[in-house]
N, C-alpha and C positions, 0 to 999 in steps of 0.2 A: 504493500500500500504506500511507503515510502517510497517513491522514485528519484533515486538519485542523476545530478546533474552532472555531464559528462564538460570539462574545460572549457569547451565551445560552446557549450549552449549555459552555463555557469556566467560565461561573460558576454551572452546577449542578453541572458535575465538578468544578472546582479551587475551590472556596470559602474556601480559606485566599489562595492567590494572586491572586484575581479580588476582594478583599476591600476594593475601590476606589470614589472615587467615579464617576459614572456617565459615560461618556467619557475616564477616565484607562485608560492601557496597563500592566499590571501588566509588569515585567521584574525582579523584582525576587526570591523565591524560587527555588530550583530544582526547579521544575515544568515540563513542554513543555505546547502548547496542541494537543495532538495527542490521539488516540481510543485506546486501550488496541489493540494486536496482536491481531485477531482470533481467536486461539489460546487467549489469557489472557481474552478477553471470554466465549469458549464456553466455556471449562473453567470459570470462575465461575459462571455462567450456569448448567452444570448439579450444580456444588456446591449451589448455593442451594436448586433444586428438587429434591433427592434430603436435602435437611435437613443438609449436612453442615457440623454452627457444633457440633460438641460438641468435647470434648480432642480435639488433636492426637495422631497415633499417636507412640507412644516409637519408630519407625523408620517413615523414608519416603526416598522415592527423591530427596530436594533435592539430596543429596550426591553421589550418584550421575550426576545432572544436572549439576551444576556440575564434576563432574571429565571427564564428556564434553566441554563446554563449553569449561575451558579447554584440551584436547586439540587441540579441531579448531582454536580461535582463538590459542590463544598456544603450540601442542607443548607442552603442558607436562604429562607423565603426573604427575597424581598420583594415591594410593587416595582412593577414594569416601569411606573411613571417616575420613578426613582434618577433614571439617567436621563442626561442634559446632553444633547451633539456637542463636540469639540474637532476641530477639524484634525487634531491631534494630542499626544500624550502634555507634549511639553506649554503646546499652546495652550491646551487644558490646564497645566501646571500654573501659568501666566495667568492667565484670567481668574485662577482661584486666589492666587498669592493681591494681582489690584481690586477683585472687587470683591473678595467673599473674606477675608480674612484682616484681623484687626492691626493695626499700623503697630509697626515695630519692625526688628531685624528676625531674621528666620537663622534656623539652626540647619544644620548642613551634618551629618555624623561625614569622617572619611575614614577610608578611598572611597569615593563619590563616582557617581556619573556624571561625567564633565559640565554637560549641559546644566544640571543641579546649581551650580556653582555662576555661569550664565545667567539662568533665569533670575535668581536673585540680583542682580545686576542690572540686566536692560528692565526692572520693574521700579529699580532705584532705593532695594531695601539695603538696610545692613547686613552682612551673612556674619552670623557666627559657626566657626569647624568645633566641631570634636572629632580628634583624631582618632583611630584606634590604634592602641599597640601590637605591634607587629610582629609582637614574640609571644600575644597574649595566645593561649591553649584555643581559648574558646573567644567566637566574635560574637561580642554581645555589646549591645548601648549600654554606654559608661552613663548610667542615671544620676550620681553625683553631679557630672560637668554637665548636661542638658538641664538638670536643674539649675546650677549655677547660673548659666545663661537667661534660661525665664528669671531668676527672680535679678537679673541684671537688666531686662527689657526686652528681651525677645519674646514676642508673642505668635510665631509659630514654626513648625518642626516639619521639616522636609524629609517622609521616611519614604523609603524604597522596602517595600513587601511583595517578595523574596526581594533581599538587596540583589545589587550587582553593582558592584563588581565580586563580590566574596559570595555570591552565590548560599547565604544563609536563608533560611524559611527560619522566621521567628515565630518563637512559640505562641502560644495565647496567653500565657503569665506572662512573659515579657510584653507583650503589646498592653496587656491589664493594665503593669507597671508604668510604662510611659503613658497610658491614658490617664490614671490618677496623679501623675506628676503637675500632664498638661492642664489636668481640671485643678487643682490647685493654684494654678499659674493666669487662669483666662486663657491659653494657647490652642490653638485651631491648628490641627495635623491632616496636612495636605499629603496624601497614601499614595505612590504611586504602584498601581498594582500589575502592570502590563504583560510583566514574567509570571504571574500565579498560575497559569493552567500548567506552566512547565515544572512544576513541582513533579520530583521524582522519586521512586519509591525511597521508603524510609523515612520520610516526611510528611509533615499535615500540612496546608497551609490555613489561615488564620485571615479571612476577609478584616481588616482593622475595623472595619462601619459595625462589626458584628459587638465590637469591645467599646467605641465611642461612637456613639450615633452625631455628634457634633461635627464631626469631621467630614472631610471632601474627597470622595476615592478618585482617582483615573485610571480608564484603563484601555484598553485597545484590543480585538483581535489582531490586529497586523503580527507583532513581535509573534506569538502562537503558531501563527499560519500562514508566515513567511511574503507580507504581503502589503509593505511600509507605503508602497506607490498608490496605493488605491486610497489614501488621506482619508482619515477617519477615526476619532475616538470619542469616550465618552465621559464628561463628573457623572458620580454614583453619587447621592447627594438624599439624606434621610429626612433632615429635617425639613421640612416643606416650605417656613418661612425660608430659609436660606435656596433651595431648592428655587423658588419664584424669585428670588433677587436676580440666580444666574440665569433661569431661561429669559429674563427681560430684559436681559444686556441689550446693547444696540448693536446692529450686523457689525461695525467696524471692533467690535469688543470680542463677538462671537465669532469668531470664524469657525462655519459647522463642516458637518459632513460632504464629500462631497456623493455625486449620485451613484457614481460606481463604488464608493467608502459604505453606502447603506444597503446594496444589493449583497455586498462580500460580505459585510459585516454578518448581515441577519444569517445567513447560510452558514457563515461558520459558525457563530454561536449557536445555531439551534438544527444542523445538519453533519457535521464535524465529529462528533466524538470518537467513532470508531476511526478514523484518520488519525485524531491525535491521541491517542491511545498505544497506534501502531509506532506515532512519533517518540512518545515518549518512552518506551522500550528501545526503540534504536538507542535515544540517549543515554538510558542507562549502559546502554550495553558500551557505547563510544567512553562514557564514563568508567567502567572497569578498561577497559582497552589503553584509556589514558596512563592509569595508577600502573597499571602491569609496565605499559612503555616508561614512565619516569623511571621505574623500578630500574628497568632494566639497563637504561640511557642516562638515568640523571637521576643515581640513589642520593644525591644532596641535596635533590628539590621537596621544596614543602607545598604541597597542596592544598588547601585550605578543603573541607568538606565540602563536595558539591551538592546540597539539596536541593535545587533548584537552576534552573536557566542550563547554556549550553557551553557560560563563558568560567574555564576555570581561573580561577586567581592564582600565579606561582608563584612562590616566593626561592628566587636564587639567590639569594646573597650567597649565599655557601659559598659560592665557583668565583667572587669578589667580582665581579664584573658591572661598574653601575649602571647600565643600560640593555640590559639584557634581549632589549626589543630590538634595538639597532645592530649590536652582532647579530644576531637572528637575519635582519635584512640582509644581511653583505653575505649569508651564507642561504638567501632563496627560500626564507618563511619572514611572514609579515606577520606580526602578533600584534596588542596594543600596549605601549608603551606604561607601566605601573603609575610613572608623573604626570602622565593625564587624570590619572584616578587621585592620587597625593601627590600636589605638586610637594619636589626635595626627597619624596621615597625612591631611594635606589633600589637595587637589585628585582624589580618585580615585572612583570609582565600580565596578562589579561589574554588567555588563548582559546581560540574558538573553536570546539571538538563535533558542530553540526556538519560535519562534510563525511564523506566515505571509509572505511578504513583504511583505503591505500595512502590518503593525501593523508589523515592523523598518522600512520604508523613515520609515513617519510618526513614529516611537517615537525615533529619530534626526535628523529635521527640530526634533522640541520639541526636545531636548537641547541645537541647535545655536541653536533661538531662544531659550532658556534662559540659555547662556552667554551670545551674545548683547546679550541684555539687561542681565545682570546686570555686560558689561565696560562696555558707554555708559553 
Protein backbone atom coordinates (compact mmCIF):
# COMPACT_ATOMS: atom_id res chain seq x y z
CA UNK A 1 0.00 0.00 0.00
CA UNK A 2 3.20 2.20 0.56
CA UNK A 3 4.51 2.90 -2.96
CA UNK A 4 7.78 3.99 -2.95
CA UNK A 5 9.23 6.68 -5.17
CA UNK A 6 12.00 5.78 -7.59
CA UNK A 7 14.82 9.11 -7.97
CA UNK A 8 13.12 10.26 -10.92
CA UNK A 9 9.83 10.44 -10.08
CA UNK A 10 11.01 11.57 -6.17
CA UNK A 11 12.30 14.73 -7.95
CA UNK A 12 9.38 15.45 -10.16
CA UNK A 13 7.18 15.08 -6.82
CA UNK A 14 9.27 16.58 -4.04
CA UNK A 15 11.32 19.40 -5.96
CA UNK A 16 11.87 21.20 -2.94
CA UNK A 17 13.60 18.00 -1.11
CA UNK A 18 15.03 16.40 -4.04
CA UNK A 19 16.79 19.81 -4.78
CA UNK A 20 20.25 18.18 -4.60
CA UNK A 21 23.10 17.49 -6.53
CA UNK A 22 22.97 14.41 -8.69
CA UNK A 23 23.64 11.31 -6.57
CA UNK A 24 23.27 13.04 -3.13
CA UNK A 25 20.32 11.41 -0.61
CA UNK A 26 18.18 14.27 0.34
CA UNK A 27 17.05 13.52 4.30
CA UNK A 28 16.94 16.59 5.05
CA UNK A 29 13.05 18.31 4.94
CA UNK A 30 10.09 16.69 6.16
CA UNK A 31 8.84 15.02 3.10
CA UNK A 32 8.52 10.85 2.75
CA UNK A 33 9.76 9.53 -0.69
CA UNK A 34 6.49 7.76 -0.93
CA UNK A 35 3.36 8.09 -3.69
CA UNK A 36 0.35 10.08 -2.26
CA UNK A 37 -2.61 7.37 -0.69
CA UNK A 38 -4.56 6.25 -3.54
CA UNK A 39 -7.78 7.89 -2.17
CA UNK A 40 -6.13 11.43 -2.13
CA UNK A 41 -4.54 10.73 -5.79
CA UNK A 42 -8.21 9.90 -7.19
CA UNK A 43 -10.11 12.44 -5.26
CA UNK A 44 -7.49 15.18 -6.99
CA UNK A 45 -7.41 13.43 -9.87
CA UNK A 46 -11.20 14.18 -10.33
CA UNK A 47 -11.11 17.77 -8.63
CA UNK A 48 -8.99 18.78 -11.49
CA UNK A 49 -11.08 17.25 -14.28
CA UNK A 50 -14.55 18.51 -13.19
CA UNK A 51 -12.47 22.22 -12.89
CA UNK A 52 -12.78 22.57 -9.32
CA UNK A 53 -9.56 25.40 -8.54
CA UNK A 54 -12.27 28.28 -7.83
CA UNK A 55 -13.08 29.67 -3.88
CA UNK A 56 -13.37 27.24 -1.58
CA UNK A 57 -16.86 26.64 -0.14
CA UNK A 58 -17.53 28.93 3.28
CA UNK A 59 -18.60 25.16 4.67
CA UNK A 60 -17.01 21.78 3.88
CA UNK A 61 -16.87 18.48 5.44
CA UNK A 62 -12.77 18.91 6.60
CA UNK A 63 -14.09 19.37 10.06
CA UNK A 64 -16.34 16.90 10.16
CA UNK A 65 -13.59 14.43 8.92
CA UNK A 66 -11.09 15.21 11.39
CA UNK A 67 -13.54 14.90 14.35
CA UNK A 68 -14.36 11.39 12.82
CA UNK A 69 -10.64 10.87 12.61
CA UNK A 70 -9.80 11.74 15.87
CA UNK A 71 -12.80 9.40 17.35
CA UNK A 72 -11.65 6.35 15.85
CA UNK A 73 -7.73 7.02 16.43
CA UNK A 74 -7.33 8.87 19.74
CA UNK A 75 -11.43 8.45 21.44
CA UNK A 76 -11.47 11.77 21.41
CA UNK A 77 -15.23 13.09 20.64
CA UNK A 78 -15.12 16.31 19.68
CA UNK A 79 -17.91 18.62 17.59
CA UNK A 80 -17.15 18.89 13.80
CA UNK A 81 -17.64 22.63 14.37
CA UNK A 82 -14.69 22.67 16.52
CA UNK A 83 -12.18 23.59 13.41
CA UNK A 84 -11.46 26.87 11.86
CA UNK A 85 -9.79 26.64 7.88
CA UNK A 86 -6.03 27.90 8.07
CA UNK A 87 -4.46 27.81 4.97
CA UNK A 88 -1.60 26.33 6.84
CA UNK A 89 0.12 24.97 10.14
CA UNK A 90 2.37 27.97 10.78
CA UNK A 91 -0.07 30.52 9.36
CA UNK A 92 -2.55 28.92 11.63
CA UNK A 93 0.37 29.36 14.30
CA UNK A 94 0.20 33.20 13.23
CA UNK A 95 -3.13 34.08 13.44
CA UNK A 96 -3.42 32.33 16.97
CA UNK A 97 -0.39 33.98 18.50
CA UNK A 98 -2.19 38.02 16.83
CA UNK A 99 -5.43 37.47 17.51
CA UNK A 100 -6.43 34.73 19.95
CA UNK A 101 -3.92 34.96 22.51
CA UNK A 102 -3.05 37.52 25.22
CA UNK A 103 -0.15 40.05 24.79
CA UNK A 104 3.02 39.04 26.10
CA UNK A 105 6.31 37.03 24.97
CA UNK A 106 5.65 33.27 24.07
CA UNK A 107 7.92 30.56 25.39
CA UNK A 108 9.62 28.45 22.69
CA UNK A 109 11.19 24.89 24.62
CA UNK A 110 14.45 23.94 22.20
CA UNK A 111 15.70 22.39 19.78
CA UNK A 112 12.65 23.92 18.07
CA UNK A 113 11.38 23.81 14.71
CA UNK A 114 12.90 26.66 13.05
CA UNK A 115 9.81 28.31 11.90
CA UNK A 116 8.71 28.36 15.95
CA UNK A 117 11.24 30.73 16.47
CA UNK A 118 10.16 32.92 13.18
CA UNK A 119 6.74 33.05 13.97
CA UNK A 120 7.36 34.77 17.13
CA UNK A 121 9.12 37.26 15.30
CA UNK A 122 7.26 38.52 12.16
CA UNK A 123 4.06 38.61 14.82
CA UNK A 124 6.56 41.20 16.89
CA UNK A 125 6.32 39.16 20.21
CA UNK A 126 9.08 38.58 22.65
CA UNK A 127 10.39 34.67 22.46
CA UNK A 128 11.59 33.26 25.43
CA UNK A 129 13.89 29.40 24.86
CA UNK A 130 14.08 26.83 27.29
CA UNK A 131 16.69 24.87 26.38
CA UNK A 132 16.84 21.29 26.86
CA UNK A 133 19.83 19.45 28.03
CA UNK A 134 21.46 17.60 25.91
CA UNK A 135 22.97 14.94 28.02
CA UNK A 136 19.55 14.82 29.92
CA UNK A 137 18.39 10.74 29.89
CA UNK A 138 14.92 11.73 29.37
CA UNK A 139 13.38 14.88 27.06
CA UNK A 140 10.87 16.39 29.16
CA UNK A 141 9.80 20.27 29.71
CA UNK A 142 11.84 21.68 32.21
CA UNK A 143 8.57 23.02 34.26
CA UNK A 144 10.70 25.03 36.73
CA UNK A 145 12.00 27.42 33.62
CA UNK A 146 8.59 27.68 31.74
CA UNK A 147 7.31 28.77 34.98
CA UNK A 148 9.81 31.08 35.47
CA UNK A 149 9.14 32.68 32.22
CA UNK A 150 5.15 33.02 32.99
CA UNK A 151 5.54 34.60 36.02
CA UNK A 152 8.24 36.89 34.28
CA UNK A 153 5.41 37.82 31.60
CA UNK A 154 5.17 35.59 29.19
CA UNK A 155 1.63 34.68 28.47
CA UNK A 156 1.83 31.95 26.08
CA UNK A 157 3.74 28.44 25.24
CA UNK A 158 4.53 27.33 21.92
CA UNK A 159 4.26 23.33 22.28
CA UNK A 160 4.90 20.93 19.51
CA UNK A 161 2.73 17.60 20.39
CA UNK A 162 4.61 14.95 19.40
CA UNK A 163 7.75 17.44 19.32
CA UNK A 164 10.07 17.56 16.40
CA UNK A 165 12.74 17.80 16.21
CA UNK A 166 13.33 14.97 19.25
CA UNK A 167 10.41 13.01 18.00
CA UNK A 168 8.93 12.72 21.82
CA UNK A 169 4.91 11.93 22.38
CA UNK A 170 4.32 13.60 25.66
CA UNK A 171 2.49 11.91 28.11
CA UNK A 172 -0.94 13.01 29.53
CA UNK A 173 0.77 13.94 33.17
CA UNK A 174 3.13 15.91 31.52
CA UNK A 175 0.68 17.94 29.31
CA UNK A 176 -1.67 17.98 32.83
CA UNK A 177 1.58 19.45 34.34
CA UNK A 178 2.04 22.30 31.90
CA UNK A 179 -1.69 22.85 31.70
CA UNK A 180 -1.90 23.78 35.57
CA UNK A 181 1.34 25.77 35.27
CA UNK A 182 -0.31 27.75 32.33
CA UNK A 183 -3.66 28.07 34.21
CA UNK A 184 -1.95 29.46 37.12
CA UNK A 185 -0.18 31.96 34.97
CA UNK A 186 -3.25 33.27 32.51
CA UNK A 187 -1.04 31.46 29.47
CA UNK A 188 -2.83 30.33 26.36
CA UNK A 189 -0.96 27.11 24.79
CA UNK A 190 -0.96 27.22 21.20
CA UNK A 191 -0.49 22.97 20.33
CA UNK A 192 0.99 22.26 17.27
CA UNK A 193 -0.30 18.88 16.50
CA UNK A 194 0.52 18.02 12.61
CA UNK A 195 2.97 14.83 13.56
CA UNK A 196 0.12 13.08 15.88
CA UNK A 197 -1.24 10.50 13.49
CA UNK A 198 2.53 9.46 13.03
CA UNK A 199 2.78 8.21 16.45
CA UNK A 200 4.36 4.95 16.59
CA UNK A 201 3.89 1.91 18.30
CA UNK A 202 4.84 2.08 21.99
CA UNK A 203 3.27 5.31 22.24
CA UNK A 204 0.00 7.06 23.03
CA UNK A 205 -0.51 10.38 21.80
CA UNK A 206 -2.39 12.94 24.03
CA UNK A 207 -4.74 15.54 21.97
CA UNK A 208 -3.56 18.70 24.41
CA UNK A 209 -7.45 20.29 23.90
CA UNK A 210 -8.36 16.87 25.74
CA UNK A 211 -6.19 18.32 29.14
CA UNK A 212 -6.97 22.26 28.47
CA UNK A 213 -9.93 23.18 26.62
CA UNK A 214 -8.59 26.96 26.66
CA UNK A 215 -6.06 26.32 24.36
CA UNK A 216 -5.68 26.46 20.28
CA UNK A 217 -4.61 23.19 18.41
CA UNK A 218 -3.28 23.06 14.62
CA UNK A 219 -3.13 20.62 12.75
CA UNK A 220 -2.89 19.55 9.12
CA UNK A 221 -3.36 16.40 7.11
CA UNK A 222 -0.60 17.24 4.73
CA UNK A 223 2.67 16.26 7.12
CA UNK A 224 0.50 12.49 7.60
CA UNK A 225 -0.02 12.14 3.80
CA UNK A 226 2.80 13.57 2.25
CA UNK A 227 0.81 16.36 0.78
CA UNK A 228 2.22 20.05 1.83
CA UNK A 229 1.33 21.56 -1.86
CA UNK A 230 -2.34 21.01 -1.63
CA UNK A 231 -2.29 24.22 1.26
CA UNK A 232 -4.53 23.41 3.86
CA UNK A 233 -4.94 23.39 7.71
CA UNK A 234 -6.87 23.77 10.45
CA UNK A 235 -7.36 25.67 14.62
CA UNK A 236 -9.06 23.00 16.77
CA UNK A 237 -10.56 25.52 18.92
CA UNK A 238 -13.06 24.24 22.02
CA UNK A 239 -14.14 27.13 23.53
CA UNK A 240 -16.69 28.69 21.35
CA UNK A 241 -16.23 32.30 22.43
CA UNK A 242 -12.77 32.10 21.23
CA UNK A 243 -13.62 29.67 18.45
CA UNK A 244 -16.12 32.97 16.94
CA UNK A 245 -13.40 35.42 17.42
CA UNK A 246 -11.15 33.22 14.95
CA UNK A 247 -13.74 32.27 12.38
CA UNK A 248 -14.59 36.27 12.11
CA UNK A 249 -11.09 37.26 11.26
CA UNK A 250 -11.10 39.26 8.02
CA UNK A 251 -9.82 37.30 4.76
CA UNK A 252 -6.42 39.21 4.88
CA UNK A 253 -6.13 37.70 8.63
CA UNK A 254 -7.42 34.34 7.55
CA UNK A 255 -5.85 32.85 4.97
CA UNK A 256 -8.19 29.56 4.51
CA UNK A 257 -8.04 26.52 2.62
CA UNK A 258 -7.42 26.30 -0.58
CA UNK A 259 -10.19 24.16 -2.85
CA UNK A 260 -7.81 21.22 -3.66
CA UNK A 261 -6.56 21.62 0.52
CA UNK A 262 -10.46 20.77 1.32
CA UNK A 263 -11.01 17.97 -1.22
CA UNK A 264 -7.42 16.14 0.03
CA UNK A 265 -8.18 17.03 3.32
CA UNK A 266 -11.68 15.44 3.83
CA UNK A 267 -10.55 12.11 2.15
CA UNK A 268 -7.71 11.68 4.06
CA UNK A 269 -9.03 12.25 7.36
CA UNK A 270 -12.02 10.26 6.85
CA UNK A 271 -10.94 7.67 3.81
CA UNK A 272 -7.19 7.03 4.82
CA UNK A 273 -6.65 4.90 7.70
CA UNK A 274 -5.88 1.62 6.22
CA UNK A 275 -3.15 3.68 4.17
CA UNK A 276 -1.65 5.16 7.14
CA UNK A 277 -1.65 2.24 9.20
CA UNK A 278 0.36 0.51 6.22
CA UNK A 279 2.53 3.84 6.66
CA UNK A 280 3.19 3.77 9.98
CA UNK A 281 4.47 0.03 10.01
CA UNK A 282 6.94 0.91 7.34
CA UNK A 283 8.17 3.50 9.93
CA UNK A 284 8.59 1.43 12.57
CA UNK A 285 10.18 -0.94 10.72
CA UNK A 286 12.68 2.01 8.88
CA UNK A 287 12.90 2.96 12.71
CA UNK A 288 14.45 -0.50 13.98
CA UNK A 289 16.45 -0.50 10.47
CA UNK A 290 17.81 2.85 11.73
CA UNK A 291 19.08 1.64 15.57
CA UNK A 292 20.58 -1.72 13.87
CA UNK A 293 22.41 0.65 11.01
CA UNK A 294 23.95 3.30 13.92
CA UNK A 295 24.79 0.17 15.77
CA UNK A 296 26.40 -1.11 13.25
CA UNK A 297 28.07 2.21 11.58
CA UNK A 298 28.01 4.62 14.26
CA UNK A 299 28.18 2.78 17.93
CA UNK A 300 28.93 6.49 19.39
CA UNK A 301 25.61 7.98 18.13
CA UNK A 302 22.95 8.69 20.43
CA UNK A 303 19.52 8.53 19.30
CA UNK A 304 17.15 10.10 21.18
CA UNK A 305 13.79 7.63 21.36
CA UNK A 306 11.78 7.80 18.36
CA UNK A 307 7.94 7.97 19.37
CA UNK A 308 6.79 9.77 16.92
CA UNK A 309 7.37 11.58 13.39
CA UNK A 310 9.98 10.13 10.61
CA UNK A 311 12.71 12.66 11.64
CA UNK A 312 15.35 11.03 14.15
CA UNK A 313 17.22 13.49 16.26
CA UNK A 314 21.36 12.26 16.52
CA UNK A 315 23.22 13.26 18.71
CA UNK A 316 27.26 12.84 17.58
CA UNK A 317 29.25 14.79 19.56
CA UNK A 318 31.02 11.46 20.37
CA UNK A 319 33.08 11.57 16.68
CA UNK A 320 33.86 15.68 17.89
CA UNK A 321 32.90 16.96 14.64
CA UNK A 322 30.67 20.35 15.20
CA UNK A 323 28.61 20.09 12.11
CA UNK A 324 27.84 16.87 11.55
CA UNK A 325 25.26 17.92 8.76
CA UNK A 326 27.98 19.43 6.47
CA UNK A 327 30.54 16.56 6.55
CA UNK A 328 27.42 14.44 5.73
CA UNK A 329 27.14 16.84 2.49
CA UNK A 330 30.69 16.71 1.20
CA UNK A 331 30.39 12.99 1.53
CA UNK A 332 26.54 12.60 -0.65
CA UNK A 333 23.69 12.69 2.36
CA UNK A 334 21.81 15.97 3.02
CA UNK A 335 20.48 15.69 6.60
CA UNK A 336 19.37 18.98 8.62
CA UNK A 337 21.76 20.61 10.32
CA UNK A 338 21.17 20.37 14.69
CA UNK A 339 21.70 24.68 14.65
CA UNK A 340 18.75 25.13 12.91
CA UNK A 341 16.86 23.40 15.69
CA UNK A 342 19.41 25.15 18.65
CA UNK A 343 21.02 27.64 17.39
CA UNK A 344 25.22 27.06 19.09
CA UNK A 345 24.27 23.19 19.55
CA UNK A 346 27.08 21.30 17.88
CA UNK A 347 27.54 17.95 17.00
CA UNK A 348 23.65 17.09 16.07
CA UNK A 349 21.98 16.59 13.17
CA UNK A 350 17.94 15.91 12.22
CA UNK A 351 17.65 12.74 9.72
CA UNK A 352 14.86 11.73 7.62
CA UNK A 353 14.31 7.63 7.62
CA UNK A 354 10.77 8.16 5.36
CA UNK A 355 12.41 6.82 2.20
CA UNK A 356 13.33 3.12 1.13
CA UNK A 357 15.70 0.81 2.75
CA UNK A 358 18.36 1.11 0.02
CA UNK A 359 18.63 5.12 0.33
CA UNK A 360 18.50 4.78 4.60
CA UNK A 361 20.91 1.73 4.64
CA UNK A 362 23.53 3.91 2.16
CA UNK A 363 22.22 7.41 3.49
CA UNK A 364 23.84 6.03 6.87
CA UNK A 365 27.01 4.40 5.59
CA UNK A 366 28.19 8.25 4.04
CA UNK A 367 27.40 9.71 7.59
CA UNK A 368 29.57 7.06 9.04
CA UNK A 369 32.24 7.66 6.28
CA UNK A 370 31.72 11.35 6.83
CA UNK A 371 32.46 11.34 10.50
CA UNK A 372 34.93 9.18 9.63
CA UNK A 373 36.84 11.02 7.84
CA UNK A 374 36.50 14.18 9.36
CA UNK A 375 37.84 12.32 13.12
CA UNK A 376 41.41 10.85 11.07
Amino acid sequence: MIRDLTDDQARAALPLKWDVEPGVIPAWVAEMDFRLAEPIEEALVRAIRRGAVGYPPHHDGVGTAFAGFADRHWAWEMPAEASVPAGGVMSGIRLALEALCPPGSVVVPQPCYPPFRDVVAVTGRGLVTVDLDPDAEAATMDLDAIESAFAAGARTFLLSNPHNPLGRVWTREELEALAGVAARHGVRVVSDEIHAPLTLPGATFTPYLTVDETAVAVTSPSKTFNMPGVHGAQLVILDPELRARAAALPIPAQNSWSSLGVVAGEVAWRDCDAWLAALVDRLADNRALLADLLAAHLPKARMRPLEATYLAWLDLRAYGVADPAAAALRHGLRPAPGSDYQPGLDGHLRLNLATNATRLSEGVRRLAAALSSADA
